[in-house]
Every structure is written in C-alpha cells, then in structure tokens.
ZAPAKE-230155 format. One record per atom (N, C-alpha, C): x negated, y negated, z negated. Coordinates in pm, whole numbers, plus 32768, in hexadecimal, padded with zeros to 4 digits. Layout:
N
XYZ...
END
This chain:
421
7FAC807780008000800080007FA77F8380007FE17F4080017F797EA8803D7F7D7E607FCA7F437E2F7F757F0B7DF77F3A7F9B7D7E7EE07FA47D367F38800A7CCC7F32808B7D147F1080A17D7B7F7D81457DBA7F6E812C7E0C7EE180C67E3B7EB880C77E877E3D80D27E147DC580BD7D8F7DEE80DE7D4A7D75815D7D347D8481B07CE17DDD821C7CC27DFE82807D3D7DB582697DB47DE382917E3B7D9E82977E387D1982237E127CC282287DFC7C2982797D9C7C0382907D407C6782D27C8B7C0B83367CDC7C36838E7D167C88843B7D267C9F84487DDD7C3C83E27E167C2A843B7E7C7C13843D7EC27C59841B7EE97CB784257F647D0983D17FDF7CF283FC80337CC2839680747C45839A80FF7CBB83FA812E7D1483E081727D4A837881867D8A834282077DBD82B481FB7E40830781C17ECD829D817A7EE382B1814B7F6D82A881A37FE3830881AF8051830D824C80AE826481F2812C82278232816581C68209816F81AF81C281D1822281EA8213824781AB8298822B80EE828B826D80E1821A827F805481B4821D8002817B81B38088815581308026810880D47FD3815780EC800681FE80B17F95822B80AF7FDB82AA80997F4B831680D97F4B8383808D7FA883FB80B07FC784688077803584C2802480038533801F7F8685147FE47F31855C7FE87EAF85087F747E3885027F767D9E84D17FD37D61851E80357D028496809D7CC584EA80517C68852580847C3285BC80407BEE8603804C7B4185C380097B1D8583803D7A8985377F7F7A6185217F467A52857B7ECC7A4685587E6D79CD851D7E3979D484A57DFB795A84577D8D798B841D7D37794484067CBA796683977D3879C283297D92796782D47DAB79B4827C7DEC7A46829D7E3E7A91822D7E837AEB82257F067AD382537F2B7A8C82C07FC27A3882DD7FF97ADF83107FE17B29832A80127B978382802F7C03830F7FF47C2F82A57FD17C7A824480657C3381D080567BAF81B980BD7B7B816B812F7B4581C3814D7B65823881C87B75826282027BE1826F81857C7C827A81FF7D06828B82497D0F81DB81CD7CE0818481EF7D2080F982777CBA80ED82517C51811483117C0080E9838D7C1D8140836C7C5B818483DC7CA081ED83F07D5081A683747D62819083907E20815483DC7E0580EA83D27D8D807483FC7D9F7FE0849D7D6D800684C87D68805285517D1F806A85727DBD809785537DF6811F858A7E7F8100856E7EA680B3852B7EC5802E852F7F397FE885877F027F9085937E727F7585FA7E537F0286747E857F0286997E7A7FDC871E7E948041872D7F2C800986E47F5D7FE986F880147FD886BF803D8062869B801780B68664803C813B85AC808C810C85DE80CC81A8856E812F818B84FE81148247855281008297852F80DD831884CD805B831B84648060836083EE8016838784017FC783AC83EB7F69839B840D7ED7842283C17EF1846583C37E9484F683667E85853D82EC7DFA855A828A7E4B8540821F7DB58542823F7D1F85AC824E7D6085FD828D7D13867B82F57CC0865C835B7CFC861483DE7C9B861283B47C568598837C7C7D853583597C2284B4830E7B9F84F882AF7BAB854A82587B3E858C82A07B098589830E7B13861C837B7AAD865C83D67A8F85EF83E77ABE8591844B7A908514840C7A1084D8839F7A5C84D8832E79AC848F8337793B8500833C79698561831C78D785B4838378E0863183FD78DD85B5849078E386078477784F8638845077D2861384897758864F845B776B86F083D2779F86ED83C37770879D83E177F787DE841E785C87C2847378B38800850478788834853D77FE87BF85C777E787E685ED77988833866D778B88A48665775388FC8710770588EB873976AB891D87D1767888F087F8766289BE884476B089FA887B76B38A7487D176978AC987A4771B8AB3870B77208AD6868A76D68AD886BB76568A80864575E88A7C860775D489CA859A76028A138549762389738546758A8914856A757088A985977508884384D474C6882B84FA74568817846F741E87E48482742A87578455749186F0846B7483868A83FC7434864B83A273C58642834F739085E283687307865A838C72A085B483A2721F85EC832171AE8633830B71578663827E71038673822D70F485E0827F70C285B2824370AC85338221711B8495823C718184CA8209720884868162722984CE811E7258847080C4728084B38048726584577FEB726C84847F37724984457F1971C084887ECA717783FA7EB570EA84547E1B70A883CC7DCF70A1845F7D6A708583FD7D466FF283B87D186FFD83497D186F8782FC7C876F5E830A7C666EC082C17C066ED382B57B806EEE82657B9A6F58821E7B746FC881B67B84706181C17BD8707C82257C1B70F1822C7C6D710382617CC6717782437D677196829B7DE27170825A7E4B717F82757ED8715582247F2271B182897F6371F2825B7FDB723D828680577215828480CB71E482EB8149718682C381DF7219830B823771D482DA827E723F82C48329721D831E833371D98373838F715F8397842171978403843D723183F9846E725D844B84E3723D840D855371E783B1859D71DB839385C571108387862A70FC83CD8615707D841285E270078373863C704982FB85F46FCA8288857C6FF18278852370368288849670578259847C700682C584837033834984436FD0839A84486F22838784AE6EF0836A84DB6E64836784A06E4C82F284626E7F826284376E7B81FE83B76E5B825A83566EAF825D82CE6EB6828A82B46E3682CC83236E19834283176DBF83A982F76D26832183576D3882FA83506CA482AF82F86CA3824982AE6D4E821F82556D0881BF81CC6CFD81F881B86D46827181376D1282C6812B6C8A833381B56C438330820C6BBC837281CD6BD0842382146C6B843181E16CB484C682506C54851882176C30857082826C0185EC82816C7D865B82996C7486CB82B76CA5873282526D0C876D81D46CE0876681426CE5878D80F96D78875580756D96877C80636DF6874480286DFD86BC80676E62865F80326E2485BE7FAF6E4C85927F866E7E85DF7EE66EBB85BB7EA16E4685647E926DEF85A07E2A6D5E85827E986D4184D87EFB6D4D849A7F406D5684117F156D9B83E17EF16E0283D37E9C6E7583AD7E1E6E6983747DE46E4984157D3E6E2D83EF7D136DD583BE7D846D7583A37D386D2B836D7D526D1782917D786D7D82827D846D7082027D396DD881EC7D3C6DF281637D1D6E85812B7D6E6EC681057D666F7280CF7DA66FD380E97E0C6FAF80677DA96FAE7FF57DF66F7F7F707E6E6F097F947E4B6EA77FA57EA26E297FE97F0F6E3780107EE56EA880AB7F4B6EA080FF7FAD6EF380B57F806F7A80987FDE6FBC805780726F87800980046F437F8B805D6EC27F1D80AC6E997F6B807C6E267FD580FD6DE57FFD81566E16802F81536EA7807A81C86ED480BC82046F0F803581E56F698016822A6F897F9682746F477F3C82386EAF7F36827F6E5D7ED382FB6E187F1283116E427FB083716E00802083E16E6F800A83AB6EDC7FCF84116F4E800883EF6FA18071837D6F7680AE835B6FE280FF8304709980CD82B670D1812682A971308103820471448151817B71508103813B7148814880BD717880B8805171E080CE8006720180827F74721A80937F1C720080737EA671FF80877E45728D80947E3F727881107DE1730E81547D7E734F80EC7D9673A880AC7D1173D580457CD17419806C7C84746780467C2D74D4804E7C78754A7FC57C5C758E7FD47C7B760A7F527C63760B7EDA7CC075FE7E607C65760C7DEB7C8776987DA67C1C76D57DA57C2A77757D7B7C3977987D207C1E770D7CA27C3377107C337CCE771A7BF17D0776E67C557D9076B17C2F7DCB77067C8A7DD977387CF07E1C77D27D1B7E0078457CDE7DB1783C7CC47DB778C07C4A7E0578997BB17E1078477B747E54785A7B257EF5784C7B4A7EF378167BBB7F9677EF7BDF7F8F78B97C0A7F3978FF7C227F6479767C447F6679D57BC87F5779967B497F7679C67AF5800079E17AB6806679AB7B1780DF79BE7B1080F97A197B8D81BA7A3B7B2981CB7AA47BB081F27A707C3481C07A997CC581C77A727D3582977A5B7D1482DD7AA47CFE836F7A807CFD839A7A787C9B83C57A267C1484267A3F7B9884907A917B9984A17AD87B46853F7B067B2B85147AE77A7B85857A9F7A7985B67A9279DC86007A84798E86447A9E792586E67A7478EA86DD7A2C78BB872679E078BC874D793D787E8792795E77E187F479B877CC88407997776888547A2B774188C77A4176D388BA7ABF76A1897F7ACA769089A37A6F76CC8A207A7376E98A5A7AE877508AA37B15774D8B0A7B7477C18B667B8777EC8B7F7BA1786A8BC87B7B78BD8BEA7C1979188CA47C1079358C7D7C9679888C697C937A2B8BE67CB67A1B8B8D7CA57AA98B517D2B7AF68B8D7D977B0E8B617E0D7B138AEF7DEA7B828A857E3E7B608A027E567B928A5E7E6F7C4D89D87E7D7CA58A2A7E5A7D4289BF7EEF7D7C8A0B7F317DC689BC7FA67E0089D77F987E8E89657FBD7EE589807FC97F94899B7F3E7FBE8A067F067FFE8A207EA2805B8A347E2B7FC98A177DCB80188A4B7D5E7FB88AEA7D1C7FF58B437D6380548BAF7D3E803E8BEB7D257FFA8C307CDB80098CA27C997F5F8C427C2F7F038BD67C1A7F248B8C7BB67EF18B697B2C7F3A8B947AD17EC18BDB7A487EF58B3779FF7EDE8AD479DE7F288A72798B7F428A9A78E37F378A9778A27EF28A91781B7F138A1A77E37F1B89CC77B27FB68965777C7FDC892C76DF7FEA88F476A37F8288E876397FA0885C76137FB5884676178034878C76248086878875D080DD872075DF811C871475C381B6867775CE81AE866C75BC821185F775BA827A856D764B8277858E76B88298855C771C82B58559777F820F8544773E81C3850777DC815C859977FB811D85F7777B80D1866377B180A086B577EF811086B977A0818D8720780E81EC86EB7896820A8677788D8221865A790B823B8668797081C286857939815A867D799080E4875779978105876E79678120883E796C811B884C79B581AC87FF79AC81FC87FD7A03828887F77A838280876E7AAE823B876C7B43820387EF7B7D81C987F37B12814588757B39812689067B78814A89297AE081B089967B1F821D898F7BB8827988FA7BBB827A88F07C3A82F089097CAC829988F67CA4821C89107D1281AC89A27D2A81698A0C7C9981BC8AA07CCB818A8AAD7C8D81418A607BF781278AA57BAA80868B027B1E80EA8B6C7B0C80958BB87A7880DF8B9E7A1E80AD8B2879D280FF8AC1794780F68B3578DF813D8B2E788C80C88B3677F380CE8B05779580CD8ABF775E813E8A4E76E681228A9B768581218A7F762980C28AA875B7807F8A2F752480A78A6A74CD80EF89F6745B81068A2C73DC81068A1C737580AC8A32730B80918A7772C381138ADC728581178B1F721981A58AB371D981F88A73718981688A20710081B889A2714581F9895F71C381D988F571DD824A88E47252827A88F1721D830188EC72798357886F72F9838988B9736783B4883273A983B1881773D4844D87AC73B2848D878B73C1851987C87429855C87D573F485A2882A748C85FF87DC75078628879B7505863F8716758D8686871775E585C786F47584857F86BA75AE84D4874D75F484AE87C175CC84D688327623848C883E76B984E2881176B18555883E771485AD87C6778C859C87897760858E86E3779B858686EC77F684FD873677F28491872D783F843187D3785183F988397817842888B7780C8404891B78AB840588E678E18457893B796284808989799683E489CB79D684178A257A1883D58A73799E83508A7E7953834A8A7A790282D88AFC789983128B4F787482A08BC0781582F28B6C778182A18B76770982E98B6776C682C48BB0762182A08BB1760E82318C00758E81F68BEA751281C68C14748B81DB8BEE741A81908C4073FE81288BE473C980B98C4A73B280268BC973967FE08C01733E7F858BBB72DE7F1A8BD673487E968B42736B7E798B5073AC7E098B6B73677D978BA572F67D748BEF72CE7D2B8C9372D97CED8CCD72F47D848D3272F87D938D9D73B17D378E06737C7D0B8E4B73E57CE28E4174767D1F8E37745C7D6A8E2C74EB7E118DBB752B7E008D4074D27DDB8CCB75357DE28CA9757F7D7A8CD975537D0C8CE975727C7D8D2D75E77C848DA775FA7CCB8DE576787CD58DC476E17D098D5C76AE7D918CF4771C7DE28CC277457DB88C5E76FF7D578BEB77377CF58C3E77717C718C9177787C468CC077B77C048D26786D7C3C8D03787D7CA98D2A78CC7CC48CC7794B7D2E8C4A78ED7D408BCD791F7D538BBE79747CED8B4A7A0F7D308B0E7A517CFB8A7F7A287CD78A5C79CD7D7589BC79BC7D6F89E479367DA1895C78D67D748966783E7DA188D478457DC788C3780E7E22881D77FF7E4A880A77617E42879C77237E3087AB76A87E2086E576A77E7786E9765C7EB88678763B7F1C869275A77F2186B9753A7ED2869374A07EC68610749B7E4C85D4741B7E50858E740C7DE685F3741A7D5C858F74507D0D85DB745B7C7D85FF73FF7C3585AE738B7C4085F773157BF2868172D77C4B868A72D57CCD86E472A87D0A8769730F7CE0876773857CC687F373C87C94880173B37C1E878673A97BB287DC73737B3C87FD73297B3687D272BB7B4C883B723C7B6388FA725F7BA188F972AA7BD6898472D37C0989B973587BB8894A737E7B55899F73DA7AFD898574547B22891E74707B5F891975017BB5887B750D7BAA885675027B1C87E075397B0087CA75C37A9F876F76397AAD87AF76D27ABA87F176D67A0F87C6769A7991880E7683793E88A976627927889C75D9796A893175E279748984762779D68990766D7A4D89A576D17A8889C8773E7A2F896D777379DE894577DC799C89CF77D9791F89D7776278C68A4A772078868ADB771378B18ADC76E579328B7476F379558BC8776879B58B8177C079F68B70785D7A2C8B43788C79FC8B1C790079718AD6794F793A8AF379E179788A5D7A01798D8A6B7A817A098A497A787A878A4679F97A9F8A247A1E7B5289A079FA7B58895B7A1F7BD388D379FD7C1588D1798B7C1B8849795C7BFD883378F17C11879078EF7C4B878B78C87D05872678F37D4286CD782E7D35864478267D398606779B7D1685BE77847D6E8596772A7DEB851F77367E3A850876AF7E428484769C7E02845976277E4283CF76267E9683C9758E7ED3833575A87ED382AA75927EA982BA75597E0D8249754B7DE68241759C7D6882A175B37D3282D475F07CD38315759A7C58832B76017BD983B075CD7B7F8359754F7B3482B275887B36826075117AF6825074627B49829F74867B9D828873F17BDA831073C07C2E837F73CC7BC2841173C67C22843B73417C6383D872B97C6D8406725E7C9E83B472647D37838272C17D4A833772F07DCF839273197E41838272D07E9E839572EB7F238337733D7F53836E73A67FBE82FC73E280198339742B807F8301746480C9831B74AB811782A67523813382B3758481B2824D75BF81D081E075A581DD81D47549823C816474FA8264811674B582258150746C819C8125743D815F80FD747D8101811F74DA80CA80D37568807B803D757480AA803F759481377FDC75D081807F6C756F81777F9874DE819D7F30747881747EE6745B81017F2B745B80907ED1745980077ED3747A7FD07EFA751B7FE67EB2758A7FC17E2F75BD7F9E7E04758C805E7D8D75D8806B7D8C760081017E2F763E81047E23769B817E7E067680821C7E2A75EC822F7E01759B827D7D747593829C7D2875A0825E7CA4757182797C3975F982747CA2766782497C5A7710825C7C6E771882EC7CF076DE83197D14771E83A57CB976C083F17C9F766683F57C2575D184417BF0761B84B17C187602852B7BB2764085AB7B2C760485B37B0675BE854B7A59757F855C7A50753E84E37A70757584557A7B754083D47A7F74D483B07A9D747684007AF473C283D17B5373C784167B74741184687BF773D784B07C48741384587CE573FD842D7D59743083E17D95749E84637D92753884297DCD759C84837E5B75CA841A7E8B7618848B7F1E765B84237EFF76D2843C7F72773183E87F9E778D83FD7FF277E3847B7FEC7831848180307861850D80B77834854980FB77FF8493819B7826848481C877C584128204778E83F1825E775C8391824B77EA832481CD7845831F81D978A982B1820A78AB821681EB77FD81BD81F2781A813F82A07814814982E477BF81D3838577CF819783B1787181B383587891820483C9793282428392797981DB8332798481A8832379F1813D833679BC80C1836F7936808F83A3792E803E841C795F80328471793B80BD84F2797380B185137A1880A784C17A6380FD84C37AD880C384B87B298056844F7AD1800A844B7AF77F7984E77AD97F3184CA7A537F5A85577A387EC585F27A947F0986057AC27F8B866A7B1B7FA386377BA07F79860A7BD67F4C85B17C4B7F2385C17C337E5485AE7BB57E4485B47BBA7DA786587BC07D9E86A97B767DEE87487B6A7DC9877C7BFC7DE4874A7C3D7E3C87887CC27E4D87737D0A7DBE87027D167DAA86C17D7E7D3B87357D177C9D871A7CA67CA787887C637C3688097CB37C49883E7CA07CDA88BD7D087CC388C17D7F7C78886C7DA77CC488727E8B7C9388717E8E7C0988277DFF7BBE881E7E217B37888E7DCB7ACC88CB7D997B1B89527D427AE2898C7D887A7789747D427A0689A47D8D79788A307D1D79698A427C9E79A88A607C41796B8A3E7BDC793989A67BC378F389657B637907894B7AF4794B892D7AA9793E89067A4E79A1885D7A7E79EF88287A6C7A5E87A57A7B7A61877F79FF7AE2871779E67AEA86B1797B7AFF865479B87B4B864179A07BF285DA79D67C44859F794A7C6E8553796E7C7084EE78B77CBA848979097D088457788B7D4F838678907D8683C178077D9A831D77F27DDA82CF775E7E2782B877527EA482B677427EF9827377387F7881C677357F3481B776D37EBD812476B87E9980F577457E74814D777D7E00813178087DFB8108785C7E70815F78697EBE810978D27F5680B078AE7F7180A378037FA17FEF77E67F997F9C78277F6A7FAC78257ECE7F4A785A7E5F7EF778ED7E9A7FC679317EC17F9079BE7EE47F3879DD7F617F7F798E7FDC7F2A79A5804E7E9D797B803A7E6879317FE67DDD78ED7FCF7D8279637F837DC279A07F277D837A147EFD7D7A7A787F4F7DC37A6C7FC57DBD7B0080127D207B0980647CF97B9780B07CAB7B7B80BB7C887B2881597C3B7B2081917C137AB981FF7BD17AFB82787BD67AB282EE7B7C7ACA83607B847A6A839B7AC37A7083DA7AA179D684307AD979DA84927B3C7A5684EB7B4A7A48856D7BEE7A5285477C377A0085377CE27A03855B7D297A7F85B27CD07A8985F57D2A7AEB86467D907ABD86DF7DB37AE687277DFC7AEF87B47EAF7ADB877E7EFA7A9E87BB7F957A9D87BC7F757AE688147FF67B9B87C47FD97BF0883480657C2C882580F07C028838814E7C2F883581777C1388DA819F7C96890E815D7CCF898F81E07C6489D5825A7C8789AF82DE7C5C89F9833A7BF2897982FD7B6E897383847B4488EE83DB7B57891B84187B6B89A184D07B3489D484F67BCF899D84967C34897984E67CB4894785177CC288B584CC7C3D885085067C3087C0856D7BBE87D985B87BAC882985F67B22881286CB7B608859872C7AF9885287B27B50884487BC7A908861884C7AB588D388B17A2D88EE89297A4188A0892E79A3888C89BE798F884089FB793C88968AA4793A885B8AD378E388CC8B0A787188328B0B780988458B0E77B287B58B43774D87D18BB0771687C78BF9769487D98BCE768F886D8BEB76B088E38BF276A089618B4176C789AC8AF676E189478A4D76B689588A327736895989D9774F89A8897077FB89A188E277CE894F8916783889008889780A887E883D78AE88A387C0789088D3877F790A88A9870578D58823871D796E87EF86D37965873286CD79EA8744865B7A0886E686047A6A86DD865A7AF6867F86587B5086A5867F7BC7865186467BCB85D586A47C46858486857C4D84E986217C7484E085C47C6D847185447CB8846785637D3A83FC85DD7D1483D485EC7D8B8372864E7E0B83BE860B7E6F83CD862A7EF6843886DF7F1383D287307F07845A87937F4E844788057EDA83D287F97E4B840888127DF283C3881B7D658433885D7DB184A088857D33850888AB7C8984E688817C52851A88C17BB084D689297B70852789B97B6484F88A327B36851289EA7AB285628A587A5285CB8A3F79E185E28A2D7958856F89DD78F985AA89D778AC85558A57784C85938A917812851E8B037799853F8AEB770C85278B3E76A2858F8B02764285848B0975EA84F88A8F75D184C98ABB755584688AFB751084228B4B752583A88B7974C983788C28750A83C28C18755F83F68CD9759B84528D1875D384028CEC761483808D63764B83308D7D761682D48E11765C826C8E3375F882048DF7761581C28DEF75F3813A8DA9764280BA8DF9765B809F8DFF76E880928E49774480538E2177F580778E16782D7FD98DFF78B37FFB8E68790B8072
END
C-alpha cells in the first residue's frame, strides 16, 4: 500500500486489508510534477471507494482527467477560459505575489488597491514589494499571497495532525441509525463552491445522497465552475438567514460547509452551533488554510504559492511553476467525501465533525517523496474519460466518474431549483 493511502486509512478507520488491486495503482496516474501529485490523487480517490464499500479499481486514466476536469470541459463545444487576466504570478520587486481574481469583487478589489487602469499591470507589481503588494490587496479585499519557498519545519508539524478529522462534538443523542451501502435517503445540504467542496457533494450524489447546494443571491458563481463539478446535485438560492434555510438544515443529515470559517459564524453556521441546534448530523469542514487561521481566504492556487509548492514545481528555480491540476481541491474533496461516508456507517446519533485544509494536503504532498524529472502527460485518448450532457438548451461535455461503478447524474443549471428537500 502506498504510503499516504496507509495513513489516510488510519485517520478514517478503515481497519480492513486493502484488496490489492487498491493499494496502488497498475500504472502512475498520469498527473506529472516533481511532487507526489499522482500518488496523492489515486490514495484520495481509493479512500472514497473503500469508505463507498467498493472493492473495484479505478482507473489511473480517468482519475487524471478527474483532476484536470476544467480543461477537459467544453459548454456547446467551446472550451471556457477558466483563469481571469488578473489571476496569475506577477513579479514584484523583491519577488513573486500570487493574485487570485477569478471572481468579479476580487478582481475590482485588487484593481483599486493596485489603482490598475486599463493597461498592462505588470509595471503595479514591479514596482512595489512582495510584502506591500500583498498588504494592500488584502487590506482592499482582494486575494493575493506571497510566493515562498518550503518550510519543512512547519509541514511537518502541521503533519502531525490527522490528514482528515473525524470527531464528536457532544455526547448528546439523537436517533440517527448508522447508514450501510448507498447513501440514498440521505439529505446533503451543500454550501461550497469552487472545486474541493463540490467535488466532495459530487462524489456524494454519484453515491445516492439528495444534495442541495445552497448559494447566497448576491454572488454569482461562473458558469463553466458550476457545470464542471455540479452533476448530480439540484441547485438553489437562499439567504442563510432566512426561515427556509433554517428548516433545510434542520432536516439535513450532513451539512458540508466550504466558506471561510469566520464568515459562517457570523451567520450562525459555525460546526458548534450547527452541532447545538441539529444534534446528530454530520458536520463536514473545509477550508483552506485551516481552523487555525479562519479569517483566511484562499484558494488552490494560492495554497500552492506559499506553501512551497510553487517554487518545487519552478522549470528553472525562480520562475513560480504549478501543479499539474487544481490537486490540493480534488483531493481534498475526496478525502472529506470518504470521512462523511465512514461518519455515516458509524452514526450512533451523535453529532460528528470531519474537516481538512487544502494547507493540510500541502503539508502532505510536500512530505511525499520527489523526482527531478515530472514526467510525460500520457493519457493516451482524454475524449474516452469524458460524457455529454444536454443542460438548459447547452451541450456540456465533463469528464466521467473516477469512482468505478458510480456514474455522475447531469449537472443543473445554477441557482434553477427551489430549496426544498
């Protein structure tokens, strides 16, 4: 068994032997990086089947294209620009800065705190420093973090925790019978976006649970980004303030919550109070820096930047390189659908508490082990991992399940259903 999946195995519980087919793959998934990006995407795809009760192999191939569903997907055959102008690496003059702007207020934040006009913003950049620039976007509301290098000191102790939590909150009970085989009849309320929580409510759906994504009126979520991970899932607008949502979440089994953590307590939907007014249900946590830093914004990318991981991947060690894939959200999401399953099977009634980090997977992929040569993209045919939908009048092609024998329903448009179970 591989190293990683044998831990992942210890943090959920899976005490069974692994059938061998499982412990590791028959070929390297094709996801090629200095790091272990290929190695820590089969183990977060295997621990979701074994949580599923599945015994069947995935295939290396479709896990790839699962990771790097965005530039597989196509909306009435024209591939989506998913990364905005102003996302990207931009050098300072000290260093790099990583900005994050694919969402129109991040962008309009940045714009006004670097006072960008029309023109190209490079010369805003260079001409500050990394510390600086950072501050000011940050202090605008924008989203933007300073390129590091690795500190090994501080991934190892962040890996002194478990790669996934499971934990009980309370000692209260509730009748919640434990969940065996399909997760039909299980009411998901999803409140995510942008690749790791959906992909963690996607799995879900393909496993038979009835997902409700829930997303605030006032912002909107890109069209390519809902379709790209939405499948099987109905989706709704409503102010979690409102009487209605109170009743959703009160009639939820599992709530996943993928906003920053200080932004839901403020609205009452931090895993305590959750835990207080539903006693018994799941309560799934993802952020991305983790629970120690909940006024943090982040994303993938921005993980990858000051981390470390950015500057392992470097095609000539100053330039800022990535990863193959948006990896820390897809194998985050696999994990935390892998911890909510295993929360089911063991449903006493309790309440229980699954989390990770995006920073956390960092930690892990940084410990994994390494090679100077990345490797070849060698997935022979993608158009053979990928399936058309027909979606509000539009042909969406999106990538097949990676989990064998666990097809993924269509995704629906946006914000089209009511809330209601």
């Amino acid at each position: 068994m591989t190293t990683v999946l044998r831990r992942i195995c210890a943090d959920l519980g899976l005490e069974s032997a692994v059938p061998d087919e499982l412990a590791a793959p028959p070929h390297p998934v094709p996801l090629p990086s200095r790091l272990g990006t290929g190695e820590l995407a089969w183990s977060s795809v295997v621990s979701a089947v074994l949580a599923a009760g599945g015994t069947h192999a995935p295939d290396p191939d479709r896990i790839a294209a699962s990771y790097r569903s965005a530039a597989l997907l196509t909306i009435d055959g024209i591939a989506p620009n998913v990364w905005a102008p102003l996302s990207g690496f931009w050098r300072t003059s000290d260093g790099w800065v990583r900005t994050h702007a694919n969402y129109p207020h991040h962008a309009a934040a940045l714009r006004r705190a670097l006072e960008l006009d029309e023109g190209d913003p490079a010369a805003a950049f260079a001409d500050g420093s990394t510390a600086s620039i950072v501050a000011r976007i940050t202090s605008a509301g924008g989203l933007a973090v300073p390129v590091l290098r690795e500190d090994p000191v501080h991934d190892t102790a962040l890996r002194r925790a478990p790669l996934v939590e499971i934990d009980m909150l309370d000692a209260a009970s509730v009748a919640r019978a434990p969940v065996t085989g399909s997760l039909a009849g299980i009411r998901v309320l999803d409140l995510t976006r942008v690749i790791a929580g959906p992909v963690c409510t996607r799995t879900l759906a393909a496993l038979g649970a009835d997902v409700l994504r829930i997303d605030p009126p006032h912002l909107p979520e890109p069209e390519w980004q809902h379709l790209d991970s939405g499948h099987g899932k109905r989706s709704a607008l409503l102010d979690a303030r409102s009487t209605r949502f109170g009743e959703l979440l009160d009639a939820a089994d599992v709530v996943v919550l993928g906003y920053r953590p200080s932004g839901l307590a403020t609205l009452g939907l931090s895993p305590d109070a959750i835990a207080e007014r539903c006693p018994g249900i799941v309560i799934a946590q993802l952020s991305a820096w983790g629970v120690d830093q909940p006024e943090r914004r982040g994303f993938d990318s921005l993980v990858q930047a000051e981390s470390g991981i950015a500057m392992v991947e470097s095609p000539d060690g100053t330039t800022p390189g990535v990863l193959p894939a948006q990896a820390l959200d897809h194998s985050a999401g696999y994990l935390l659908a892998a911890a909510i399953c295993m929360a089911l099977r063991r449903r006493t009634g309790r309440t229980q508490l699954v989390r990770t980090s995006l920073r956390r997977v960092a930690a892990e992929l940084l410990g994994m082990s390494r090679s100077e040569d990345p490797g070849p993209m060698t997935v022979d045919d993608p158009a053979a991992h990928t399936e058309e939908f027909l979606v509000a009048g539009h042909r969406i092609r999106t990538v097949r399940s990676a989990l064998p024998g666990h097809p993924l329903a269509a995704p629906r448009p946006w914000g089209g259903d009511e809330p209601t179970w």
